[in-house]
Every structure is written in structure tokens, then in C-alpha cells.
C-alpha positions in Angstrom: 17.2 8.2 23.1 14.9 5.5 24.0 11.3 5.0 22.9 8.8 4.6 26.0 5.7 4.9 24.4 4.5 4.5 20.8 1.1 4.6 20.4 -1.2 5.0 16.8 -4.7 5.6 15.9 -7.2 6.5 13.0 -8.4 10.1 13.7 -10.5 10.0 10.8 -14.7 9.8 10.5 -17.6 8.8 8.7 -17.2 11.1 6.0 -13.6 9.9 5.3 -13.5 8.1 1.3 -11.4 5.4 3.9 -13.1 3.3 6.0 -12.8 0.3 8.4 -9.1 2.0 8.9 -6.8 -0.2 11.2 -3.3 0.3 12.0 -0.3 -1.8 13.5 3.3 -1.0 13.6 6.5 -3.9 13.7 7.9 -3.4 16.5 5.5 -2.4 18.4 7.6 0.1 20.7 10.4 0.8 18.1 14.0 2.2 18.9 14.9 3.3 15.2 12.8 1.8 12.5 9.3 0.1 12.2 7.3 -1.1 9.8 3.5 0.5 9.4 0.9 -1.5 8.0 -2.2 0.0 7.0 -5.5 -1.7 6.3 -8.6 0.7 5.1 -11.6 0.1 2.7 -11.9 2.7 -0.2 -15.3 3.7 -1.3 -13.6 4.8 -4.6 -10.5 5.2 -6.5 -7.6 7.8 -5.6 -5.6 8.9 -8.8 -4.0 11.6 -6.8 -3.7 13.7 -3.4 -1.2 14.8 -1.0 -0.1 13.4 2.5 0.1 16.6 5.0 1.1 16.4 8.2 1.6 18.3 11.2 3.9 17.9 14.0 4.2 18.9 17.3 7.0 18.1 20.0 5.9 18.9 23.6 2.6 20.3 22.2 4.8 22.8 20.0 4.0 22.9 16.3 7.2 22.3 14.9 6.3 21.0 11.0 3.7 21.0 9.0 5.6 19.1 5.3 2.7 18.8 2.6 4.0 15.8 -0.2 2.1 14.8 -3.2 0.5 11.2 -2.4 1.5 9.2 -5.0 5.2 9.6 -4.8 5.1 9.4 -0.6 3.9 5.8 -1.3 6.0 4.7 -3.8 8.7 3.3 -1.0 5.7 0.8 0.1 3.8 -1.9 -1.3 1.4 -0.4 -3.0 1.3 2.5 -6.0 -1.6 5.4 -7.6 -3.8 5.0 -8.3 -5.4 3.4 -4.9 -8.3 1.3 -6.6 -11.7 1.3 -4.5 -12.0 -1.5 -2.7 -9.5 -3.5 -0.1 -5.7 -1.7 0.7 -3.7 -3.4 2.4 -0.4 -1.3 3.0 2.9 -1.9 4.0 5.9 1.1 4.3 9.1 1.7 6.5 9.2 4.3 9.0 11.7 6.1 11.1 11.5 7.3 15.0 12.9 10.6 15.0 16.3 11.3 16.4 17.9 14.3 17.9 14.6 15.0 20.0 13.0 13.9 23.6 9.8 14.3 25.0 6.3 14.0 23.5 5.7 14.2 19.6 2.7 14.0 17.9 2.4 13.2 14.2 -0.8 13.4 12.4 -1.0 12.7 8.9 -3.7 13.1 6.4 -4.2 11.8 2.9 -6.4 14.3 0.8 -8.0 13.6 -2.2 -7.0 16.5 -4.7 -9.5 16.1 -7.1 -12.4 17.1 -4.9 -10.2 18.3 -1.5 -12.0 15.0 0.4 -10.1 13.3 3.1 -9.2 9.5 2.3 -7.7 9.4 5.9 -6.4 10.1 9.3 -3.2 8.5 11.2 -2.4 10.1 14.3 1.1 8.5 15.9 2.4 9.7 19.4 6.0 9.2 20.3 7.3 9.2 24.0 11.2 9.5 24.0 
């Protein structure tokens, strides 16, 4: 399968505890793996949350995989708690195999101890 679009965004808003979110992935229109980096400004500290995502593949929901926060990140650069202030992240992804058309991946951090969203990645894959 070959990748013919990879495209990424912030989905999330004002009332996000993230802000100034920017996003870039290595290589930009990756076959197999890629790098993510993630750039955001925290208006305060993150002891703990979950990462949920939901997926769709032709506009199909086809997962919707909650994981706690804090051990998602531990295969990147950085680890909980996400001080307020500056985070700069850095983590390895995977293009998923087995599939071909359109998938969409959103993914959004949540803040468990007052159910606020940090933030909002929204990935689409054309294979």
C-alpha cells in the first residue's frame, strides 16, 4: 500500500488547557513510520488523563481505543506530569497496514481530574 496523502491538524479551540498547538510529521508523506512532533503551550500542569481516539476508514467508525495518558507517552520524549508552560514533543508513529482508502484519526488528550480537553490532533491518511 502506498501513502498518497497525509495530512494533520489541531482540531482543538480556545477553551483547550493547550494552546498555540502546532504539528509536523518526518516524513512528511510516510510509507511505514514517521515521526510526530508536537509543539503546544500548557496553561497548567497535567498529572493525568487519557488519550481517546476515534477512527474511521472511508467515513466508517471502525475504533474508538481510550489509553491512560501518561503511559501512551512514555515511548516519546517527554513523561507525566506535563508541567505548564512550553512542550515540545517528540513520538514514533505507524501508517496503518492491511487497509486502503481514506482514514481519519482524531485523537484527544483529556484531563481526568476535571474532564477538560488539553488537545485535539486530527490526522487523515490517503492509501
Amino acid at each position: 500500500a502506498t501513502v498518497s496523502q497525509f495530512t494533520y491538524k489541531s482540531c482543538g479551540d480556545s477553551t483547550d488547557i493547550a494552546q498555540n498547538v502546532f504539528l509536523n510529521v518526518d516524513p512528511q508523506l510516510p510509507q511505514t513510520d514517521y515521526t510526530l512532533f508536537l509543539d503546544a503551550d500548557l496553561s497548567r500542569e497535567i498529572t493525568q488523563g487519557t488519550s481517546n481516539y476515534r477512527v474511521t476508514l472511508n467515513g466508517l467508525p471502525i475504533s474508538t481505543p481510550s489509553n491512560d495518558l501518561c503511559t501512551e507517552i512514555q515511548n516519546s520524549n517527554i513523561t507525566c506530569p506535563l508541567y505548564q508552560g512550553h512542550l515540545a514533543m517528540q513520538s514514533k508513529g505507524t501508517i496503518p497496514s492491511g487497509v486502503s482508502g481514506k482514514i481519519v484519526i482524531t485523537n484527544e488528550w483529556v484531563d481526568t481530574t476535571n474532564n477538560q480537553r488539553v488537545l485535539c490532533m486530527q490526522f487523515t491518511i490517503r492509501i
